[in-house]
C-alpha positions as CSV (number, residue, x, y, z in Angstrom):
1,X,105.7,52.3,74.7
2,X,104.8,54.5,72.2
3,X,107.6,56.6,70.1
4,X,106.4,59.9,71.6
5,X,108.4,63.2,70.1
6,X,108.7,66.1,72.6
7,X,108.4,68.9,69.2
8,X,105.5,70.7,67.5
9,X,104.1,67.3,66.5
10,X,103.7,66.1,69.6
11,X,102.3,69.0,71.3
12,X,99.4,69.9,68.0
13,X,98.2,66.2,69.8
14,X,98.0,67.5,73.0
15,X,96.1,70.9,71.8
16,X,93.5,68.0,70.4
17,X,93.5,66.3,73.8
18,X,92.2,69.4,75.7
19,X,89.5,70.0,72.8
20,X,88.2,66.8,73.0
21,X,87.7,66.0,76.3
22,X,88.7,68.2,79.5
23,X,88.7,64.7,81.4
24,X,92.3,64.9,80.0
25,X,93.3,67.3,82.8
26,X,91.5,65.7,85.6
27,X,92.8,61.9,84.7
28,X,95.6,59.6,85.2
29,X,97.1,59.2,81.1
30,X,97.9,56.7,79.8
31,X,100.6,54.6,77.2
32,X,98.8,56.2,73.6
33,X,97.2,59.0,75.2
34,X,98.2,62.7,73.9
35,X,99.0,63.3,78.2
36,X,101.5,60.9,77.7
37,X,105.2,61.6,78.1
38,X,107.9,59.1,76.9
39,X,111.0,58.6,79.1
40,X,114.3,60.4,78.2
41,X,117.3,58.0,78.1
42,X,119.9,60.7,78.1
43,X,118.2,61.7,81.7
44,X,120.0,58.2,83.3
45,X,123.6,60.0,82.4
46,X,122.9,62.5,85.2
47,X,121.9,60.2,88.2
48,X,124.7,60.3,90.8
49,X,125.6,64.1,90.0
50,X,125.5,66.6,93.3
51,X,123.0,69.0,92.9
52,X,123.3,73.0,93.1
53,X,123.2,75.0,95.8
54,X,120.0,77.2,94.7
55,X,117.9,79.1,96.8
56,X,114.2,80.7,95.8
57,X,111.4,82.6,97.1
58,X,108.1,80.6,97.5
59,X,104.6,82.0,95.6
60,X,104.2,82.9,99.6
61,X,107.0,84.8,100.3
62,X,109.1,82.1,102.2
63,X,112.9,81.1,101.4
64,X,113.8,77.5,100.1
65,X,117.4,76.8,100.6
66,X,118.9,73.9,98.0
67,X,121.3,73.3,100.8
68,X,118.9,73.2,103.4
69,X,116.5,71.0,101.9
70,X,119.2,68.3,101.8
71,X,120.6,68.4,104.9
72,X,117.0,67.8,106.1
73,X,116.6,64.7,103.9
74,X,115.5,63.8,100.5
75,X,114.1,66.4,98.0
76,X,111.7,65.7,95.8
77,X,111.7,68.9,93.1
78,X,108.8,68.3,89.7
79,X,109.2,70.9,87.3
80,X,106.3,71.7,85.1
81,X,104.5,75.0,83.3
82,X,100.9,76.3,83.5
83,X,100.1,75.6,79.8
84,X,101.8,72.1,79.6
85,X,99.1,69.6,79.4
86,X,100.7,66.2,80.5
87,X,101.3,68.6,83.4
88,X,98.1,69.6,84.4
89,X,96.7,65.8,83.9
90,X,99.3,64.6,86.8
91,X,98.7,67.5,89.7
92,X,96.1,65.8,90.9
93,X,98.5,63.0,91.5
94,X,101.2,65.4,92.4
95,X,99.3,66.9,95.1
96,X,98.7,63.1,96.7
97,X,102.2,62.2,96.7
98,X,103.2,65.4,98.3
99,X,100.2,64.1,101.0
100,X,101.8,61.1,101.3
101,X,105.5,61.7,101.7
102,X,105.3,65.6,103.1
103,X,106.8,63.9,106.4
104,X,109.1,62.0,104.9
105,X,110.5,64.4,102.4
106,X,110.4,67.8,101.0
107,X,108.6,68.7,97.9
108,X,108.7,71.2,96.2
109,X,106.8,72.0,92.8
110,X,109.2,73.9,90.3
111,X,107.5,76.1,87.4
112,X,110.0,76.5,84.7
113,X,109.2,80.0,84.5
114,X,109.8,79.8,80.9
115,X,106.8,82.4,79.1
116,X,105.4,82.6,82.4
117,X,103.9,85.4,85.3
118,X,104.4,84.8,88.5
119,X,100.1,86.0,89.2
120,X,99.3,83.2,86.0
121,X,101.6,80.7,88.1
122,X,99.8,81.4,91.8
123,X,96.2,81.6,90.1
124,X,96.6,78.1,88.5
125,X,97.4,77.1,92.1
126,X,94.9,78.4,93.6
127,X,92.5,76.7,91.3
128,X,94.1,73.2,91.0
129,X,94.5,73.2,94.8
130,X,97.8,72.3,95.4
131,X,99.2,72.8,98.6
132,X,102.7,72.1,98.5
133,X,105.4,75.1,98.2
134,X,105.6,76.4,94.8
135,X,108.9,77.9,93.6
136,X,109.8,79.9,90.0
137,X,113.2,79.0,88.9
138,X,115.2,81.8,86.8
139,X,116.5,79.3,84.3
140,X,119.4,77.8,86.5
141,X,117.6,74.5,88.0
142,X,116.4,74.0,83.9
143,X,119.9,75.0,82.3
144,X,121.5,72.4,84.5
145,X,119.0,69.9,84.3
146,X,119.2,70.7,80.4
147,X,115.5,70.2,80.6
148,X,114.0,69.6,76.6
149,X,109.7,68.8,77.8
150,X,108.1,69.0,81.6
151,X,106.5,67.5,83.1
152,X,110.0,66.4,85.4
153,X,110.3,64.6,88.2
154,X,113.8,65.1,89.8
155,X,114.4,62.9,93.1
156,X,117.8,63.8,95.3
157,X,119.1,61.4,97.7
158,X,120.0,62.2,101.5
159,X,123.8,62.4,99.8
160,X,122.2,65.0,97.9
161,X,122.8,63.6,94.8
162,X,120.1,63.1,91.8
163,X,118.2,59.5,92.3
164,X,115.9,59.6,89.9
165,X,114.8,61.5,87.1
166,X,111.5,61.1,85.0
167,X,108.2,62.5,83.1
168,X,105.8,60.0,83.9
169,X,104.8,59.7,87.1
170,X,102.9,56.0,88.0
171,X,104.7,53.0,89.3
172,X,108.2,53.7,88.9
173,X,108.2,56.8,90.3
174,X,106.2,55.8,93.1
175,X,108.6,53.1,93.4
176,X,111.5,55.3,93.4
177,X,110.1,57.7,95.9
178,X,109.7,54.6,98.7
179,X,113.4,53.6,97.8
180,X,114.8,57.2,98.4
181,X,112.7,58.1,101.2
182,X,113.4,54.4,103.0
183,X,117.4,54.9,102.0
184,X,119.9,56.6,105.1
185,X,122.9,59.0,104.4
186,X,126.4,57.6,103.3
187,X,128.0,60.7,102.4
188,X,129.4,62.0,105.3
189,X,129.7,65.8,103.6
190,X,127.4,67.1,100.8
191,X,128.4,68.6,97.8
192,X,127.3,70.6,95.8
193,X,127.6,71.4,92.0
194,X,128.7,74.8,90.9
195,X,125.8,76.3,88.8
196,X,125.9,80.4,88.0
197,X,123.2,81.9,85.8
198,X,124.0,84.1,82.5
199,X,123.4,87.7,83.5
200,X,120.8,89.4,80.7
201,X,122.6,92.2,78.5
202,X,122.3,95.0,79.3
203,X,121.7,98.3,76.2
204,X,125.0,98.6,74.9
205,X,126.3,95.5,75.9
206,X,128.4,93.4,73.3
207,X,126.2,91.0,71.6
208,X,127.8,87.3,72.3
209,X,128.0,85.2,68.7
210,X,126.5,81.9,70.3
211,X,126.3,78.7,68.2
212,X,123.0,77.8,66.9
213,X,121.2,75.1,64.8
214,X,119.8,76.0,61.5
215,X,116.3,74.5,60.2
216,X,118.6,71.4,58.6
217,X,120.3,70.4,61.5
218,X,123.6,72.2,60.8
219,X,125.5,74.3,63.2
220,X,126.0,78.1,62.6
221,X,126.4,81.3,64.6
222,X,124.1,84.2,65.3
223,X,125.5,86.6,63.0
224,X,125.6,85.4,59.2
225,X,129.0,85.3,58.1
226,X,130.0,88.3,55.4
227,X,127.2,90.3,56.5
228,X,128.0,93.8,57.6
229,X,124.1,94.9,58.1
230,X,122.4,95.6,61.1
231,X,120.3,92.5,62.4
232,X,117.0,91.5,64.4
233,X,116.4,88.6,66.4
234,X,113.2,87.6,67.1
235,X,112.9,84.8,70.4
236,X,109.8,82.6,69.9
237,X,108.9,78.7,69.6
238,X,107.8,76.8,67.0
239,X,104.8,75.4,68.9
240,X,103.7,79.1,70.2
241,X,101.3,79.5,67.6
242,X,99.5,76.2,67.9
243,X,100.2,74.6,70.8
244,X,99.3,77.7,72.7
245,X,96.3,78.4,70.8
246,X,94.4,76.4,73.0
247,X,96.6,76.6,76.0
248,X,97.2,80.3,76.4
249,X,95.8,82.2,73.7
250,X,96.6,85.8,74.6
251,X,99.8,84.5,74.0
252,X,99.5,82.1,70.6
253,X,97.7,85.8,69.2
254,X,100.9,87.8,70.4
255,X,102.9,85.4,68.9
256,X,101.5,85.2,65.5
257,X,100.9,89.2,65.4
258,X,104.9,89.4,66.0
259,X,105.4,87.1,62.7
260,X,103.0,89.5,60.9
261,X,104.6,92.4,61.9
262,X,107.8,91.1,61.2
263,X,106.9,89.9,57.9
264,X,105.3,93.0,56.8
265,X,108.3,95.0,57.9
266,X,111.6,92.2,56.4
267,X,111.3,93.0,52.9
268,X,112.1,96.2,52.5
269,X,113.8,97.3,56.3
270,X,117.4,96.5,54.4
271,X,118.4,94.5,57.4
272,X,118.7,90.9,58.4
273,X,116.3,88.7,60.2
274,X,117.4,86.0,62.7
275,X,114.1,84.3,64.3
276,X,115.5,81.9,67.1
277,X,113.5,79.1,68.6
278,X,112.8,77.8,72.1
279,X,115.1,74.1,72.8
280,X,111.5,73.6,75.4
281,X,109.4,71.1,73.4
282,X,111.2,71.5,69.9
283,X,112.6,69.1,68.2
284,X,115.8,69.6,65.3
285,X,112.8,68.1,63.0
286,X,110.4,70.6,64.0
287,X,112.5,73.8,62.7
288,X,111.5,73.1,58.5
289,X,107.7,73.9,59.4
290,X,108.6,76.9,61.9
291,X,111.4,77.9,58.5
292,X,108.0,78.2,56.4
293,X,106.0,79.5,58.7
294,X,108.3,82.9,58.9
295,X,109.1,82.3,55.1
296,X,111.4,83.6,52.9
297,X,113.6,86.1,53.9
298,X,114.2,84.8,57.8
299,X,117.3,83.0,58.8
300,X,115.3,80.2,61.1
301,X,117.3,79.1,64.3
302,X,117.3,76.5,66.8
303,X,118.8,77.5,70.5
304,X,119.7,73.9,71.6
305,X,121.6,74.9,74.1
306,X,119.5,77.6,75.4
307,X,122.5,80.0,75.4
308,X,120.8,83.0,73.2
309,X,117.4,82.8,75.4
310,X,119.2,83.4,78.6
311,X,121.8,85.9,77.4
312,X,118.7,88.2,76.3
313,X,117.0,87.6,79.4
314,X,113.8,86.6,77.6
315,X,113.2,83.6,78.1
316,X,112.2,83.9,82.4
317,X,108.6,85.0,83.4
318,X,107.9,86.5,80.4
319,X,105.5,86.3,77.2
320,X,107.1,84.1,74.6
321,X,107.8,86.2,71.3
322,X,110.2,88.9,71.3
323,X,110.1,91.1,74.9
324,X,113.5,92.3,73.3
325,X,115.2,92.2,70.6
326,X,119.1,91.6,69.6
327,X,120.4,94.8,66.8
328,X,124.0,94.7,65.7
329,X,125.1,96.8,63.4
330,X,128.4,96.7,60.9
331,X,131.0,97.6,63.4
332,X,128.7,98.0,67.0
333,X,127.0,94.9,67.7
334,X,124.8,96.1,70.3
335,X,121.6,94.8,72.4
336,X,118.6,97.0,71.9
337,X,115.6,97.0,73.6
């Protein structure tokens, strides 16, 4: 199996998948491929864990109860995006095992939402064909999950309790699909974890100091210490530019023409300039080339835990680069919009 990074690396291969040959959306990939999706360890730690109680809303208007769903039986939940490649090669796929198990289970497909409309998500359904329900989470499902690269295949047991969890789909998932589906309830009550999402701030609101990961892997706060200036924060993703190029380039554009502005305006606004970057496909490694892409002047942050994208309410069903933007000033500390 190959060593396959989930950061800006990674994804500039994928970009050069979908130029090549659109037979990379269409086909099964494989081991070496730039579709392919190396397994997470860390994802085994969370097998066995009760899953929330989360409800949603359906493309088509209907309501999806967490609860519900596993009361019925087992849930099978894969969370992808419209511009994620190793995505689009598996709906094809997707859309048979939801054929094949639709009696036996429910499924349910989960876009992350993340730089995402809700009319981009239901037009990429309507042309892939896919007929299961389709559901936008509001970052809850992927905070809990702690979700780093889609696509993600999450199976819960009739216990309702993660079974499996996996990028690839293929043997192993098809093999753990028959083994959930074939297994009967134990638990004779369900559970359920406790999961509340972070409320946006609000204009005026105090400005949290989250912890964050600078460009060389060390941890630091939002606001730079001994500083008494006003501050921006910018809210992008080191693979916006590139990756997106090819994926969704209305976006990639609005992206760079942020960076533009924003370098054109640093040097002599008298402020300070926080650009913070997407934990979704990014890597610690991949923050020295996003550092020099902003160059000097920008303090160049990782969000690992995806703390500073959900406190400004940027990072759900909206366009990548900064929507809003964090101010604080000597004493204030404010969110402005």
């Amino acid at each position: 199996m190959p060593d396959f990074r989930h950061g800006l690396t990674a994804l500039t291969l994928l970009v050069q998948c979908l130029a090549i040959s659109s037979a990379c959306a269409e086909t099964q990939p494989v081991p070496g491929s730039a579709a392919f999706v190396a397994e997470d360890p860390a994802l085994k730690a969370m097998i066995g864990r009760p899953v929330p109680a989360m409800s949603w809303q359906t493309l088509d208007g209907q309501m999806l109860d967490m609860s519900g769903l596993t009361r019925k039986g087992p849930v099978y939940l894969k969370l992808w995006a419209t511009y994620c490649i190793p995505c689009r090669a598996q709906m094809p796929g997707f859309e048979a095992l939801y054929q094949r198990y639709k009696s036996r289970m429910s499924v349910v497909a989960v876009d992350i939402g993340f730089g995402e409309k809700r009319e981009k998500i239901a037009a990429f359904v309507r042309k892939t064909g896919l007929t299961m329900p389709v559901v936008v989470d509001d970052g809850r499902l992927s905070d809990w999950l702690n979700i780093r690269a889609t696509p993600l295949h999450v199976l819960i047991d009739r216990d309702g309790r993660l079974a499996y969890l996996g990028h690839q789909d293929g043997s192993a998932l098809e093999a753990a699909l028959e083994r959930i589906a074939s297994a009967p309830r134990r638990a004779k009550d369900l559970q359920s974890a406790d999961v509340t999402r972070i409320q946006p701030l609000e204009v005026g609101a105090g400005v949290p100091d989250v912890k964050l990961t600078d460009a060389a892997g060390s941890e630091t706060t939002l606001r730079p210490a001994g500083t008494g200036r006003a501050q921006v924060v910018i809210f992008s993703a080191p693979w916006c530019e590139s990756y997106l190029a090819t994926m969704d380039p209305p976006t990639a554009r609005h992206c760079a023409r942020t960076r533009e502005l924003a370098q054109k305006l640093m040097p002599r606004s008298g402020i300070e300039w926080t650009v913070i970057g997407a934990r979704l496909w990014t890597e610690p490694g991949d923050m020295a080339a996003f550092r020099t892409l902003f160059g000097p002047g920008f303090r160049v942050l990782l969000d690992r835990d995806n703390l500073a994208f959900s406190a400004s309410g940027c990072d759900r069903s909206r366009p990548l680069p900064d929507q809003e933007r964090w101010s604080s000033g000597k004493d204030t500390r404010r969110f402005a919009a």
